[in-house]
C-alpha positions as CSV (number, residue, x, y, z in Angstrom):
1,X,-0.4,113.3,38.6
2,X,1.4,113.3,35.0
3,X,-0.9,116.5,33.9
4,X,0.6,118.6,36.5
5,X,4.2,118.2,35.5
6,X,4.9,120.9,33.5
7,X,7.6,120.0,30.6
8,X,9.2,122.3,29.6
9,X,10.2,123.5,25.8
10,X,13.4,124.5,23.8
11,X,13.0,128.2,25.0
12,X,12.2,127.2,28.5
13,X,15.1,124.9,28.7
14,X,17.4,128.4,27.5
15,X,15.6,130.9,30.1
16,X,16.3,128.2,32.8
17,X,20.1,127.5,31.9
18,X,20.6,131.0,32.1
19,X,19.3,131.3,35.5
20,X,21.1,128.4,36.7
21,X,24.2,130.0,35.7
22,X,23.3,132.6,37.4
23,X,22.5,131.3,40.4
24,X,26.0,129.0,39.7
25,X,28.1,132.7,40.1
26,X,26.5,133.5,43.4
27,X,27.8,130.4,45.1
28,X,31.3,131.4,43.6
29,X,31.2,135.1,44.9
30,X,29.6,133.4,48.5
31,X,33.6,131.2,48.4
32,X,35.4,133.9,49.0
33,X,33.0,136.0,51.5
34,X,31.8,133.0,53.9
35,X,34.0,132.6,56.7
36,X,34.1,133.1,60.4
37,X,33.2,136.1,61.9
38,X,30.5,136.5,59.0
39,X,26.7,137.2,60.4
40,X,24.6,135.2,58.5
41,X,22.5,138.6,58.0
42,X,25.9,140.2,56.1
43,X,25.6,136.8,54.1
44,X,22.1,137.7,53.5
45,X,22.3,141.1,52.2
46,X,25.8,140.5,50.1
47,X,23.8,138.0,48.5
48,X,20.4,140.5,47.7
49,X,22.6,142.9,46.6
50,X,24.1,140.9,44.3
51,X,21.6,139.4,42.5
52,X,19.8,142.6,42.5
53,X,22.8,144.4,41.4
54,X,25.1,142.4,39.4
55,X,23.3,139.7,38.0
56,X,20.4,142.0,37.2
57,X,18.3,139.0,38.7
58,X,15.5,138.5,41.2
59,X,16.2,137.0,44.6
60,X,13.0,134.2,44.4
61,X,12.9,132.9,48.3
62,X,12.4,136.9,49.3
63,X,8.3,137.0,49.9
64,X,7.7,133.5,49.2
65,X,5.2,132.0,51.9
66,X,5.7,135.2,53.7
67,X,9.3,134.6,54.1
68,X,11.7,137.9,54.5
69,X,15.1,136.9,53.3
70,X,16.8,135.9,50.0
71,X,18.1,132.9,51.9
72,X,18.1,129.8,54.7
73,X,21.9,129.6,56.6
74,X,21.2,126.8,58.3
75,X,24.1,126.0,60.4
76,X,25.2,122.6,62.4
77,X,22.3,120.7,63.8
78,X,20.0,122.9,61.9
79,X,18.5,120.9,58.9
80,X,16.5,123.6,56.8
81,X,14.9,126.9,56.6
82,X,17.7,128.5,59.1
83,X,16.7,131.9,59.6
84,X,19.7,134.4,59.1
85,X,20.4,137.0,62.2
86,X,22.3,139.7,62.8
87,X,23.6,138.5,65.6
88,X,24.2,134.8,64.2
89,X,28.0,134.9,63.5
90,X,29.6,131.7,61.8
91,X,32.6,130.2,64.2
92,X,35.5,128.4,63.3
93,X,34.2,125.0,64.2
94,X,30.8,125.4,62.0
95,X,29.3,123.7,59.2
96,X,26.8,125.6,57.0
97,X,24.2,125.3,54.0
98,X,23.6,128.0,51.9
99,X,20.4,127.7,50.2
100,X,19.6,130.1,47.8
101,X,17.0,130.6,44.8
102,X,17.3,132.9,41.9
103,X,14.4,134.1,39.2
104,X,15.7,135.2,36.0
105,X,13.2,136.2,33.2
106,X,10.4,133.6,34.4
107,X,12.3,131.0,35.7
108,X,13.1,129.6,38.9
109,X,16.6,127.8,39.6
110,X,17.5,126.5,43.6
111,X,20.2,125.4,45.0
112,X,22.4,124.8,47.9
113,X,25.9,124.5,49.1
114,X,27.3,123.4,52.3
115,X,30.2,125.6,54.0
116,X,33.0,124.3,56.2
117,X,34.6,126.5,58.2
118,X,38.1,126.1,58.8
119,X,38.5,123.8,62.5
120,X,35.5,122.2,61.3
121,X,36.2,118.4,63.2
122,X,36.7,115.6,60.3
123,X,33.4,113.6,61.0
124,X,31.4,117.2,60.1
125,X,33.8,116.9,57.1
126,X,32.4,113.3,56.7
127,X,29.3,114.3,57.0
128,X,29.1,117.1,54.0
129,X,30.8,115.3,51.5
130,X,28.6,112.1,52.6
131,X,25.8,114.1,51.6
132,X,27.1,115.6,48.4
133,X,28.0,112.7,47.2
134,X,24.5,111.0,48.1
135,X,23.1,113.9,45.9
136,X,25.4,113.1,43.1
137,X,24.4,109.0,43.5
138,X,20.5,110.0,42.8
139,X,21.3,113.2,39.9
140,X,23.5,110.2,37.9
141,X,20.6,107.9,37.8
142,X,18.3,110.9,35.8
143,X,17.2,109.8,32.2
144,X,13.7,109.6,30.6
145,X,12.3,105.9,31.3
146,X,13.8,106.2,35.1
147,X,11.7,106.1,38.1
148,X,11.5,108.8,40.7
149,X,12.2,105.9,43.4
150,X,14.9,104.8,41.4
151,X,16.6,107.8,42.4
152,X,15.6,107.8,46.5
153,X,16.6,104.6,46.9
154,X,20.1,105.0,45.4
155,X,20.3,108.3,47.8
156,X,19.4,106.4,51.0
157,X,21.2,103.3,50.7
158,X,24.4,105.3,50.1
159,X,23.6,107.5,53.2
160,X,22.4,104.8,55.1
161,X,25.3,102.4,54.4
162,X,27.9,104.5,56.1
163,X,25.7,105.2,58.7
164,X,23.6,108.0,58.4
165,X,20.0,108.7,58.3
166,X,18.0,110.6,55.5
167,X,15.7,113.2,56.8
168,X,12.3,112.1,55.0
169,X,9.4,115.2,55.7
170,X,11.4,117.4,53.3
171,X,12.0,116.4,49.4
172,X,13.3,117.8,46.2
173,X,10.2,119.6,43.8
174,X,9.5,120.2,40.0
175,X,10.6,123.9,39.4
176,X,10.2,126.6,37.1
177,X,8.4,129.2,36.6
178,X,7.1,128.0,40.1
179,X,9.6,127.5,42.7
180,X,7.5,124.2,43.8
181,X,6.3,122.6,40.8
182,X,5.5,118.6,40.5
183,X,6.8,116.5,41.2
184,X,7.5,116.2,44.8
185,X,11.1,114.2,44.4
186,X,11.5,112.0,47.7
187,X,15.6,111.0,49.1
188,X,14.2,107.4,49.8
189,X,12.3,104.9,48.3
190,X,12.3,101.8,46.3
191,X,13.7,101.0,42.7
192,X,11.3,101.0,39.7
193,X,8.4,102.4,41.8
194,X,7.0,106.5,41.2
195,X,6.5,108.7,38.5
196,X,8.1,107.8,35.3
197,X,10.8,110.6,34.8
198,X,10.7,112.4,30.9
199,X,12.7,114.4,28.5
200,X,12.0,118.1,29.4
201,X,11.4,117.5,32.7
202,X,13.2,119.9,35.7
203,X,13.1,119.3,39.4
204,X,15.7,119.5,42.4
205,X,17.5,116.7,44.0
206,X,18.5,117.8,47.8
207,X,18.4,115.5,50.2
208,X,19.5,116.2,54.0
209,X,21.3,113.8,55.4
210,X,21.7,113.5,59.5
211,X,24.4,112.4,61.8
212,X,22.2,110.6,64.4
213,X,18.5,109.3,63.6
214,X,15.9,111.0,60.8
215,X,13.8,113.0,63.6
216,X,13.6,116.4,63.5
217,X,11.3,119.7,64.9
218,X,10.8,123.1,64.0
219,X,11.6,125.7,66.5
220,X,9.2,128.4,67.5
221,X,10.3,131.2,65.1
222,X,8.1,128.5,62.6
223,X,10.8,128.2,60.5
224,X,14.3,126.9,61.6
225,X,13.9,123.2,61.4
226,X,16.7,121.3,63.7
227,X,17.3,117.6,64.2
228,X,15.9,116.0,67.5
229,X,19.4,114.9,68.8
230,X,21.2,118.2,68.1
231,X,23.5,115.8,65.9
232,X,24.9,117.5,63.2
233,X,22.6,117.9,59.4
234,X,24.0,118.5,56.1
235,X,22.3,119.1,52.8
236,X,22.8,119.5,49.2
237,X,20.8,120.8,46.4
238,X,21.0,121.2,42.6
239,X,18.3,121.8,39.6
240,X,17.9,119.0,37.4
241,X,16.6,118.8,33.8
242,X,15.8,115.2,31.9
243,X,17.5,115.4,28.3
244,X,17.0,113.0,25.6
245,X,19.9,111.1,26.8
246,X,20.5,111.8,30.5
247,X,20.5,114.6,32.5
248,X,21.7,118.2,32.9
249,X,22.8,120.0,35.9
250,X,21.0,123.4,35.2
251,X,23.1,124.7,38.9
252,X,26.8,123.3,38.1
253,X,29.5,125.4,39.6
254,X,33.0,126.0,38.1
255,X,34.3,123.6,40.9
256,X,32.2,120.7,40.0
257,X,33.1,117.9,37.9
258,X,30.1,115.4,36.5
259,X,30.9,112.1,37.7
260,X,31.8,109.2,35.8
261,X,28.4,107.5,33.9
């Protein structure tokens, strides 16, 4: 499997910083626009335009498997791949991930942010920040010599210790100048078992993380993937690169702080 991880160089490493960052300023433009009353097709087409527009950039999830939108909204109990509409209007009470890709001179950087609108109940609250932080307890354990399980096992047991579930037919992905690149990067698992991680490598960490059990289906527009309770889903995504050292949040927005080592 090793010879089809693509590691990338010095000048890689640059080109996909720089779309990162990018991609890092639509998520702060989306803070002030996403609220209730918004149709997740005005989110869509705020966000073409400006990645089109401002950032001079190229909207990668537009045309990719034959999908038709820069994005996925996928709101409440849906997981993934949430199809915007323009009759899809975010309520008061909602939770919602943005997930969003962005192609800058070659290079592909994906990631996603969840939403919560403002009468949002507190266990929806609990839910999100569950998640993030279940994100965060895999990206920390990133350094060459690590394991790929090392980091889906330290995602699960945080998620499943307070009582969630980890949704386990979807998994983080090398990236670059592929959107799905190897390694497939799984949100479960044991320690010290998988691929060997190295300096240079980049790949997402997203795992979705459920209120009631791990089952999910996809609806009948093929895309819109919803858990099997109607319970509510939350996910979190960033692009990852191996250093020599650690790791490097190539997605990192102004709001974030890295965690304690």
């Amino acid at each position: 499997m090793n010879h089809d991880i693509h590691i990338k160089s010095e000048d890689d490493i640059a080109l996909m910083r720089e779309s990162g960052r990018l991609l890092a300023q639509v998520f702060k433009m989306l803070d002030t626009y996403v609220q209730p009353g918004v149709s997740t097709m005005d989110i869509n087409n705020t966000v073409e335009a400006f990645i089109e527009q401002e950032l001079n950039a190229r909207p990668a999830s537009k045309g990719q498997y034959g999908y038709e939108f820069v994005l996925n909204s996928s709101i409440n109990e849906v997981v993934c791949h949430g199809v915007p509409k323009v009759t899809q209007f975010l309520k008061r009470g909602d939770i919602v991930n943005l997930d969003i890709t962005l192609e800058k001179n070659g290079f592909i950087a994906d990631s996603s942010k969840m939403y919560v609108m403002p009468d949002a109940s507190p266990l929806a609250k609990k839910l999100v920040d569950t998640t993030y932080n279940a994100m965060w307890e895999g990206i920390k354990l990133v350094k060459p010599g690590a394991k790929l399980g090392d980091i889906g096992h330290a995602i699960q047991h945080y998620a499943e210790s307070r009582g969630y579930s980890v949704v386990r037919e979807y998994c983080g992905h090398g990236i670059g100048r592929e959107m799905h690149e190897e390694p497939q990067v799984l949100h479960y698992g044991l320690p010290n078992r998988g691929l060997t991680l190295k300096e240079g490598m980049t790949f997402t960490i997203e795992p979705m993380i459920n209120q009631g059990t791990a089952k999910i289906k996809t609806k009948n527009d093929g895309w819109t993937v919803i858990t099997r309770d109607k319970k509510l889903s939350a996910q979190s995504e960033h692009t990852i690169l191996v250093t020599r050292t650690g790791y490097e949040v190539l997605t990192l927005r102004d709001e974030e702080q890295l965690p304690e080592a």
